[in-house]
Structure formats: C-alpha cells, structure tokens
N, C-alpha and C positions, 0 to 999 in steps of 0.2 A: 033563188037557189042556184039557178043556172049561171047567171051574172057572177054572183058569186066563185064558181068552179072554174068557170071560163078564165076569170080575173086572177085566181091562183095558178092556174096553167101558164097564164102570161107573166105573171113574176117567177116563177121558177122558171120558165123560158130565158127570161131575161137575166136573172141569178146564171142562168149554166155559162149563158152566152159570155157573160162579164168574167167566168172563170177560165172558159174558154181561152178570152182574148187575152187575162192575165197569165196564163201559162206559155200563149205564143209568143208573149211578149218577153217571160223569163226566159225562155227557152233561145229566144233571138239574142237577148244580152249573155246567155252563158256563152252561144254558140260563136259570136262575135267576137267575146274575151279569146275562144279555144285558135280563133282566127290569126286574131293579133301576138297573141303566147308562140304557133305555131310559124308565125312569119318570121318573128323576132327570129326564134330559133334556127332557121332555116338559114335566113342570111347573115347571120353571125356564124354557122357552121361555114358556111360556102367562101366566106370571106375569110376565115382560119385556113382551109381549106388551098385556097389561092395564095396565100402569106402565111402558112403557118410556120415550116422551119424558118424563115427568113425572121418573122417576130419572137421566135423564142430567140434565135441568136443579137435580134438588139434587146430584148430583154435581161440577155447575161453579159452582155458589154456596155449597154448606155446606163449602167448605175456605180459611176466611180464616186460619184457622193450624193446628197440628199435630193439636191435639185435637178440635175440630169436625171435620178430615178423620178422625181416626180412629173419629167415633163416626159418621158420613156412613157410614162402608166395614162399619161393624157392622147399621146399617139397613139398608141397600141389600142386603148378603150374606145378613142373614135374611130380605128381602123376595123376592129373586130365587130362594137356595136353592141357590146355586152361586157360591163363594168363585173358581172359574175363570171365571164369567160377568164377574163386578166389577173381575177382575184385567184381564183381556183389554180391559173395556168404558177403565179405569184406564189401559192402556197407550194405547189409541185415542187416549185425548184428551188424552195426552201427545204423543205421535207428531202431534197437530193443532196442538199450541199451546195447547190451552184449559188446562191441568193443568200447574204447575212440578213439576219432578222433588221436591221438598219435600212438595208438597202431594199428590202419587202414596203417596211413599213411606208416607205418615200412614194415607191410605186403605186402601192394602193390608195397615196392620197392622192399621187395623179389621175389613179384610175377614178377617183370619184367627181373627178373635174370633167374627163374624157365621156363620163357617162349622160352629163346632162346634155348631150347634144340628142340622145333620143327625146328628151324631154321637147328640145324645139320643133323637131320633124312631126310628135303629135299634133303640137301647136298650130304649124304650116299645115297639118291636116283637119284643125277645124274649124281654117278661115274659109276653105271654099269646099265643095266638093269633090273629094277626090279620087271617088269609086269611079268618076267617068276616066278617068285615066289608066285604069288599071289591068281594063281587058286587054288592052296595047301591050305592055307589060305578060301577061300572059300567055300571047299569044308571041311574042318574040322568046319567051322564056321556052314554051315548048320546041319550038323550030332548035333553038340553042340547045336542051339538051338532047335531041335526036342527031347533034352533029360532035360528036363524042369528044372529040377536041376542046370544045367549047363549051361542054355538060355542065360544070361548075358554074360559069355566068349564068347561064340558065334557071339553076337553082336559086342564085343571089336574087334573081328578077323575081322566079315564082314565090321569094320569101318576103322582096320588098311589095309585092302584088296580094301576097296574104295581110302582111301588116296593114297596107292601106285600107284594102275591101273591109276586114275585121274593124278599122279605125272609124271608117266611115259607114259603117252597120251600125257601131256604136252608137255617134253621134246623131244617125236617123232615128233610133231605137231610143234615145233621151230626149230628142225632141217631140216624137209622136207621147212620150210620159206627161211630159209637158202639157203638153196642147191638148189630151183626155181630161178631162174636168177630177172624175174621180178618182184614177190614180195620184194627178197631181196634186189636188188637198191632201190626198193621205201622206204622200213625199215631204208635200212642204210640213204640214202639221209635226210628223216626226222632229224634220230639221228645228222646226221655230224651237221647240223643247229646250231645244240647248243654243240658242243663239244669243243666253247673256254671255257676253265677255269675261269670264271668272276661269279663276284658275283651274277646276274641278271639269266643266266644260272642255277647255282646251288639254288635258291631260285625258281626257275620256278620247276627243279626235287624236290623238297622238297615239294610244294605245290600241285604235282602233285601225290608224294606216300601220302600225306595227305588224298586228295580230293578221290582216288580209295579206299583207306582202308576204308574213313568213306562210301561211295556208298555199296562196297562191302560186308561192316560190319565183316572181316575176316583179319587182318595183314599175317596170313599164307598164304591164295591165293596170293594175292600180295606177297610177298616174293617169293615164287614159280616162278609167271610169274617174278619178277626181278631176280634170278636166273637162268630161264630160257633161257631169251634174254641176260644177261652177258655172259654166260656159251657157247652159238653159236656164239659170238663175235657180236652181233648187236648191242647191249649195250656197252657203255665203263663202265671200272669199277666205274671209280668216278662219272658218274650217276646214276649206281647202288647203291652207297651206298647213296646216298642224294635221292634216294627213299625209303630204309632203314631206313634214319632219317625220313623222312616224313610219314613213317609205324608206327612208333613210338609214332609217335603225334595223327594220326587219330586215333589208335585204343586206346586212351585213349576218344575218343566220345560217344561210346558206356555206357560206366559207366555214363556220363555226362547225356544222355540221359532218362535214365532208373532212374536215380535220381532226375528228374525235378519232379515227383510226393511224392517223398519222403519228409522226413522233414530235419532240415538245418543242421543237425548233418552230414545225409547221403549225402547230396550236398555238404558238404565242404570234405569228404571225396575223393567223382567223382571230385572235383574241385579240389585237391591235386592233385590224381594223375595227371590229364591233366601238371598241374603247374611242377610239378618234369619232366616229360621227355619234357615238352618246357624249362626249364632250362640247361637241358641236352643237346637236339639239339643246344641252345644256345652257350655254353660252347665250346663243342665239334666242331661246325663250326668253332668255331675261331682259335682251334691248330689243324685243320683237317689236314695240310699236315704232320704233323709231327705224328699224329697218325694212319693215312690213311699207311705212311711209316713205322712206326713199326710194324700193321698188316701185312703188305705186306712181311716182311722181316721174321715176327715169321712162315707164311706161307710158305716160300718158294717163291713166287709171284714177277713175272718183269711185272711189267704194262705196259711196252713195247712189250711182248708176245704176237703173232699174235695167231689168237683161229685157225690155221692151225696145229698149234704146239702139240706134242701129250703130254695129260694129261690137256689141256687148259682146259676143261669144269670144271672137279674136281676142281682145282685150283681156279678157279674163284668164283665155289659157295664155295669152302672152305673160302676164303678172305671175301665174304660178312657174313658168321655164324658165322668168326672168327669176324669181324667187331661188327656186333650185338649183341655177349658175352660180345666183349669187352668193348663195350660203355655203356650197360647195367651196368656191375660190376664194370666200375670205374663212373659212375655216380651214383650207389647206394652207395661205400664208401666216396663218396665226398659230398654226402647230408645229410646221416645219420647223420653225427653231427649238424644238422640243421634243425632237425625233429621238434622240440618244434617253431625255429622261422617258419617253414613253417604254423606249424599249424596256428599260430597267422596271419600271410598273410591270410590265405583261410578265418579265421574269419573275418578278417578286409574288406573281399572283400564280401563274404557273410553273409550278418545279417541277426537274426530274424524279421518276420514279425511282426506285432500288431496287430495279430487279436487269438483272443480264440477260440484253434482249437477243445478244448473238445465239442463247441458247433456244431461245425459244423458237418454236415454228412462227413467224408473224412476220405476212408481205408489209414490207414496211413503207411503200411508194403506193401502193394499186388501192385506191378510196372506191367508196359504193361514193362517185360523187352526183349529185341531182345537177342535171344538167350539163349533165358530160358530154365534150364532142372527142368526135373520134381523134386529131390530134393532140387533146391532153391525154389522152385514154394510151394511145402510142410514146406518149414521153414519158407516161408513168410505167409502162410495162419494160419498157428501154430502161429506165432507170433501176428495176427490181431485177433485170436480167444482170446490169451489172453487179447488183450485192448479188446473187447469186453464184457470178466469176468471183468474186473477192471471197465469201464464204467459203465454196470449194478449193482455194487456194489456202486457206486457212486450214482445210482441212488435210490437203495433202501433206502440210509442216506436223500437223498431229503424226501422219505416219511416219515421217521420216524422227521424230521424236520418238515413238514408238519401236523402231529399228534400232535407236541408241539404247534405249534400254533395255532389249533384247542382248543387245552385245554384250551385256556385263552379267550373262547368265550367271556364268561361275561363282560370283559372290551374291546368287542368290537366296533373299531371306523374307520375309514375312511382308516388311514395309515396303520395297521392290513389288512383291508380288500385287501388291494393293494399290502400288503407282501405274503398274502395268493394267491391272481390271480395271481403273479406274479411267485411263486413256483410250484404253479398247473400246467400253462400253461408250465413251465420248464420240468415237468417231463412227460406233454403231446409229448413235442419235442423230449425228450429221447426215446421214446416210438414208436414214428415214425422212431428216427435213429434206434434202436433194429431193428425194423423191414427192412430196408433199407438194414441194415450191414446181417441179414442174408440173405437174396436175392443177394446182390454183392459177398460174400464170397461163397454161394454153387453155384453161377454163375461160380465162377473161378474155385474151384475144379473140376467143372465139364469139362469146357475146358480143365482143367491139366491132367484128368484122360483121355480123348484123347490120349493122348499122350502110347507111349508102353510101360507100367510101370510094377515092379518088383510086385512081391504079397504082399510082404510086404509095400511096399507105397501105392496098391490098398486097401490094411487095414485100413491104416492110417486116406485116404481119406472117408472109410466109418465109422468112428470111428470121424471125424471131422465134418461130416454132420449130425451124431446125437447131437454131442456135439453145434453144432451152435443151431438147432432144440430147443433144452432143455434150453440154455440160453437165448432164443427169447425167450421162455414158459415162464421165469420168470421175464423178462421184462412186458411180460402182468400182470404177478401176484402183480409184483409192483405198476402197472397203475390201476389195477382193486381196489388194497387198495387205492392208492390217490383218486378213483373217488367213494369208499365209504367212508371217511374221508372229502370230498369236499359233497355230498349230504349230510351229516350230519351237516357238516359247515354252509348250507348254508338252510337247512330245521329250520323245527317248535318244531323237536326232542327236547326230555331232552337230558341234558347232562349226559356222564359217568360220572360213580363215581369215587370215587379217588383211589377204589380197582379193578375197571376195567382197567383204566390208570395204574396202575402197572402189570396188570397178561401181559398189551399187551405187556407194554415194555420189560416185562421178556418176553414174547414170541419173540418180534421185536429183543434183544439181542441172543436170543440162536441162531435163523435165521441167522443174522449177520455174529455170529460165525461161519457157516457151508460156508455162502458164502466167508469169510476168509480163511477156510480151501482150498475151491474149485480154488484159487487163488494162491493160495500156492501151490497146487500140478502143476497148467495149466502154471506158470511161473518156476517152478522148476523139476525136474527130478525124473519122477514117478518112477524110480529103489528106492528111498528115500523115497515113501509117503506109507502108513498103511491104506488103505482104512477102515478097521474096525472105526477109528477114526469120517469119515463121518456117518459110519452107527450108532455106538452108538449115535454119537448127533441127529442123526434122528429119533431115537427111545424115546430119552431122549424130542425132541419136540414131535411126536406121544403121547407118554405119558402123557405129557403137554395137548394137546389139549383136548386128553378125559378128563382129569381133568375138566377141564374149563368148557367143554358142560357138565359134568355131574352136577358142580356146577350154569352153567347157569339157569339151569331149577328148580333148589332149590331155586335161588335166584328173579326168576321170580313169585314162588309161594307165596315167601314173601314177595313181595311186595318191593323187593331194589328200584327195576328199571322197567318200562315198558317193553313189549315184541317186541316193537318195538324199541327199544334200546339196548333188549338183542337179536335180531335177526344184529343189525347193531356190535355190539362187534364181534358175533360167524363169521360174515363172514372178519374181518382183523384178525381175531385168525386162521380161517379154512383156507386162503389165504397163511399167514406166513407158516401152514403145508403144503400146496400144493407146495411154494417153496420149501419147504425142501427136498421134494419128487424128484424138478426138480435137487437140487443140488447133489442129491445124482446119478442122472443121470447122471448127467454130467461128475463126476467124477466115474463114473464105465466106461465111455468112452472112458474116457480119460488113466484108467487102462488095456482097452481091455478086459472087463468083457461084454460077453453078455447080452443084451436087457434082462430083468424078463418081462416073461409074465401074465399081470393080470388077 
C-alpha cells in the first residue's frame, strides 16, 4: 500500500515537473519570437529614422517607369529592413497623389526582392552562434544612445542585438526540443502526419505559413521559427518551403489592412501587391519540384540528408533564403512585363465608390496602420494637413460665391433664396469638418509623438500642431464672413454699394492669393518657397484694409451709406485681414520660423 502511494506521488511528481519544463520551454519560444519581432522593429525604425526624408524623396523620383521603381523598392527594402515599412510607406504616397498605381505596383515588386535579404541574415544566424556576439552590440548601443548625437545608432545596434539574442534563443530553444526524447516524438509524430507529398498536404503548409504571418503580423518571425524546426530536422524541407510561400501571401495582409481606410487608388495598390505574390505562389506550386530541385542543387542540398549529418542546420536554412530569393526574383521578372495588365485587374476588382468624399468628414491619409513608424506616421499627417489647406480654400470660394448672390438681393425670389440656404448651410458643414479635422489630426500627432522620436520629427510635430491651429483659425474666419453676409442677406439693411462690392472683392482676391501661396508651399517643398512673398501680400492686404477703414468713415460722413452698413462691410474687410494674418502663420510654420510674439 505504501509502495504503492509512494509511486503515485513520484508520477505525479514527475507529470508536474514535465509540465513545468513544457511551459518554460513555450514561454522561452514566445519570448524569443517577442525578441526578434521587437529587434526587427527597432532597427528598421532607426534606420527610417537615419534616411527617412532622404528615402521618401528617392521613392517619388526613382520611379519614371517599371524597372527603376522596381529596383527603388529593392534599395529602399534593404535599406529599411522591412519589406512592410516600404509597402505601407508605397501605399501612403499613393493614397497622396505622389505615386501612380503603375509606378506602386513596380515598387512593391522591388520591395519583395529587397525583403529576402532578412531571410539570409536568419540564415548567417543559424550557422554559428551568435548570441556571443551580441553583448558587444549592447553595450556600444547603450554608450551611443547616452551620447544624444548619436542616439539613433545606438537604437539600430540595440535592434540588431535584439534580433540576434531573439534568433539565437530560438535556435537554442529548437535544439533542446530536439534532443528531449518526448517532446521530440510528439513534434516529429505531428509532422510525419502530413509528410506524403499530395496536394492537400502541401496546401494545409501553405495555409498555415498564411494564417501565422497574418496572426503574427511579421513574415521574419515565421521564417525564423521555419528555419528553426527545418534546421533541427523536425521539419522536412518541402514543408518548410510551402510555409515560405504561405509567408508570402500573409504578409501581403498587412498593406491590405491599413488600406481599408484609405482611398481606392491606395486599396488597389495593397490589393496589387496581395495579387502579385498569390500569383506567384500559384505559378511556382505548379513547377515546384523542378524548382524546389534547382535550389537544392545551386545549394549544395540532398534532401535525403539526415539533420545528424554535420553542416545540416546551415544547409537547410540556406535552401529555404535560397528558395525565398529565388522565387521572389523570378517572380518579379515574370510579372513586370504585366505591370500595366495587373494594374487594370486591381481596377476592375476595385471601383470607386458614389458617394462625394469632399463632403464628408473623413481623414483621408491618417491609417490606424500596424506597424507604424513614426516617419510614415509624419508623412501621413503632412499629407492630411495639406487636404485640409486645399479644403479650407475651397471653402473660402464658397463665401465669396455666397457674396455674389447676396448682391443680387433685389431680384430676390424663392429659388435664390434656397440657393442661398443651401450654400450657407454648406459652408456651416465645412466648418464643422475644420473643426473635426483638427481634433482628429493633433489626436494622432499626439499618439505619434509617444513614440521615441528623433528631435527633428519632435519639430516637425510641433510645427504641424501650430499649423493645423492656424488653418482651423481660418475656417472660422471664413464662417464668421458667411454668417455676416447671411445676417445682412436676410436683415432689413441697405444694400452695398457697387464701390463697396468691388473694394471687397479686391479684398476677397488678394486673401485668395495668399491662401494659393500657402498651398503651394504645404504641397511642395519649402527648400523652393520665398516666404517674403506671403509677407509682402500681407502687408499689401494690411494696407488695403487701412485704406478702407480710413475711407469708411469719410464715406459715412457723406452720407454714401448708413453706419450700419459700413460697420457690416468693415467686418468681411477686417475678417479677409485676420485671414491673412492666419496665412501668413501657417506658412511661417510650415518654414520653421518661430511663433511672433504680439
């Protein structure tokens, strides 16, 4: 009986300890994916970060046709280190305008060339050990960022020092699976399941490196852990690689994703790329064993090799980076000539909507995107600040449209009057989006500025938040003239005279002018713009306006016009000046010109 009890106590001993060691061992491999996720991310920020306006500006010049964009998205992709960074940054400046869906689509097949070179740096990390390397790495990374100048390298090290230690926990963490007797039956047992060679098999591993990449939101983790269990022999290799393709397809979701609030120009681009590499998996499954065999052969690689065999691990993640180059680069020569029909697919699958988006309140740049770094995050807010100048210039022509058919009171009648409510109430709505658009847009800066940013983008952001500031300011000043132009419409007032209607309009065009200028500079590149230019016209309206009020009060004395008539001109005369004021704010902003203190 004792025997007995004794002997239960030591199997349930041994049961806890086996759970034990199975949860430090999941817990090692979450924690080591959180590792390498987090590296990845760190030094693909830092390296944006270091190049980032410098790569959007060869982004919007090196794509005059298919193949310069495709060798643009091969640079950039190895520059950054994140084929998601390029894609995302690809859809931005499509969704702006800057980028034709042509010249997206080119990029994005560069970008998937550019990408497998993290594929090889796994590789190179699971021939030797390369955790001993990485405290080095760490400790030059800390010294660097406490030397503020040089913060940014520091970061790039502490990202490439995560990536490693994370790669190389991995690699420890699938070998000790390995070499445990009973984890490894149960690993391998799983795998044997499905290691006939049948089509249902290999569409199970395809939908499975699908389903992980899109969870995980990262094709490098995945790639990793499927190098990892190839590389220990748990994995066969043609599993491995039909996780590969499956890596392939998921991590084209992300773009998909982060475009669903976009407009149709930047969904048909996220919908490109999805299209290109599901074309590509297509293609390539069906001459897989004979291109499965020529990687295996340019490698070196018997797929017959038992992972007892020494050099198996290399070998094996070599054959899968070799695989992922290779399918990448003859899939992007075999589409590129078919860049123009792809585009026409994505349109023919994607249409415009019917509805007028000017009316609606809806940031049309700012994505909730996963995996956002702070210089997309600042080009997308840069680009919504400009529809926001373009918007409010739109709206200002509402008033001065509004002024025109104010003047033709005299012959007013029914339909008039309904043209007139109908454009009031328009510019009331504008009025409300101004207001909205700035609330949503220093919402976002403010979350972006979270983030651990350079001083130069923490500039940028405080340089964007005046700039919204001042453009709401003149949406009010616009509103405040329609609802003096509407009270006068709608009151017992005389009307202007025919020399008042001209001083405004001369006032309403100089205004015009400056909100043109401020347009011109917030969509073009202030290395180019003469701020002098805003300030003379601001002085040339200041000028203006004393004129007016000086003549107002002369012309009050004589009896032109009532005083209540010249108190209703002096405030859409005084209004157009206070715009003027706001534009010239905006645009000292936007140049990095310090706040004037009044």
């Amino acid at each position: 009986m004792l025997s007995s009890f004794l002997f239960l106590i030591f199997a349930a001993r041994k049961l806890f300890n086996t759970y034990i060691m199975s949860m430090m061992i999941l817990f090692k491999l979450l924690g080591s994916l959180a590792l390498l996720m987090f590296g990845m991310k760190s030094m693909s920020e830092a390296l944006q970060k270091m190049a980032g306006p410098q790569l959007r500006h060869v982004l919007g010049a090196m794509t005059t046709n298919r193949f310069t964009g495709a060798l643009t998205g091969i640079f950039v992709t190895a520059a950054v280190q994140s084929s998601t960074a390029t894609t995302l940054m690809t859809v931005s400046f499509v969704n702006a305008g800057l980028l034709t869906l042509i010249q997206a689509i080119s990029v994005i097949m560069g970008a998937h060339i550019g990408t497998t070179l993290t594929a090889w740096i796994m590789s190179l990390g699971m021939g030797f050990n390369i955790t001993d390397f990485v405290y080095l790495a760490f400790v030059l990374g800390i010294i660097l960022i406490y030397m503020k100048s040089k913060r940014i390298i520091g970061d790039f090290l502490f990202g490439v020092a995560f990536l490693f230690l994370g790669l190389g926990t991995l690699k420890e963490t699938g070998s000790s699976l390995v070499e445990d007797p009973s984890t490894s039956v149960i690993i391998s047992d799983f795998f044997q399941q499905f290691n006939e060679p049948n089509f249902w098999n290999k569409l199970l591993f395809l939908l499975m490196g699908t389903i992980l990449t899109l969870c995980v939101q990262s094709s490098a983790a995945i790639m990793a852990i499927t190098m990892m269990l190839c590389s220990t022999g748990v994995l066969h290799i043609d599993q491995g690689i039909m996780l590969v393709l499956g890596e392939n397809i998921g991590t084209t979701i992300t773009s998909n994703i982060v475009a669903l609030s976009a407009n149709v120009q930047a969904r048909r681009a996220a919908f490109a790329h999805m299209s290109i590499n599901t074309l590509g998996v297509m293609w390539v499954t069906a001459v897989l064993p004979w291109f499965y065999s020529a990687v295996c052969h340019f490698v070196g690689f018997d797929p017959e090799m038992s992972a007892s065999t020494p050099g198996f691990a290399i070998k094996a993640s070599m054959v899968l980076a070799t695989f992922h180059s290779a399918f990448n680069i003859s899939n992007t020569l075999l589409l590129i000539w078919f860049v123009p029909q792809i585009a026409r697919f994505v349109c023919w699958v994607i249409k415009p909507k019917n509805v007028d988006e000017e009316e609606d309140f809806k940031l049309h740049f700012i994505t909730s995107g996963i995996m956002k770094t702070p210089e997309l995050s600042v080009l997308e807010a840069q680009k919504e600040i400009v529809s926001f100048c373009e918007r409010i210039q739109r709206m200002f022509g509402m008033v001065r449209e509004l002024l025109n058919l104010s003047a033709s009171a005299n012959q007013k009648n029914r339909q008039q009057e309904g043209e007139f409510a109908k454009l009031f109430t328009r510019i009331e709505k504008y009025e409300a989006i101004s207001d909205n658009m700035e609330i949503e847009i220093a919402n976002y800066l403010d979350h972006v500025s979270d983030a651990h940013l350079s001083d130069e983008t923490k500039a940028k952001i405080r340089a964007m938040l005046r700039e919204i500031s001042e453009v709401e300011s003149i949406g009010d000043a616009c509103y405040n003239m329609a609802r003096t132009i509407s009270r006068k419409y709608q009151g017992k007032q005389d009307h202007f005279t025919e020399s008042q209607y001209d001083h405004i309009h001369q006032m309403m065009e100089l205004t015009d002018q400056a909100l043109t200028q401020m347009n011109q500079l917030m969509g073009g590149r202030k290395e180019a713009y003469d701020v002098n230019r805003t300030r003379n016209l601001e002085s040339e309206i200041n000028n203006y306006r004393n004129q007016l009020k000086a003549q107002n009060i002369v012309d009050i004395n004589n009896h032109e016009y009532t005083y209540a008539v010249g108190t209703i001109y002096m405030d859409l005369i005084n209004e157009c000046e206070k715009l003027g004021d706001y534009v010239v704010n905006v645009v000292e902003a936007r140049m990095g010109i310090r706040q004037r203190i009044a």
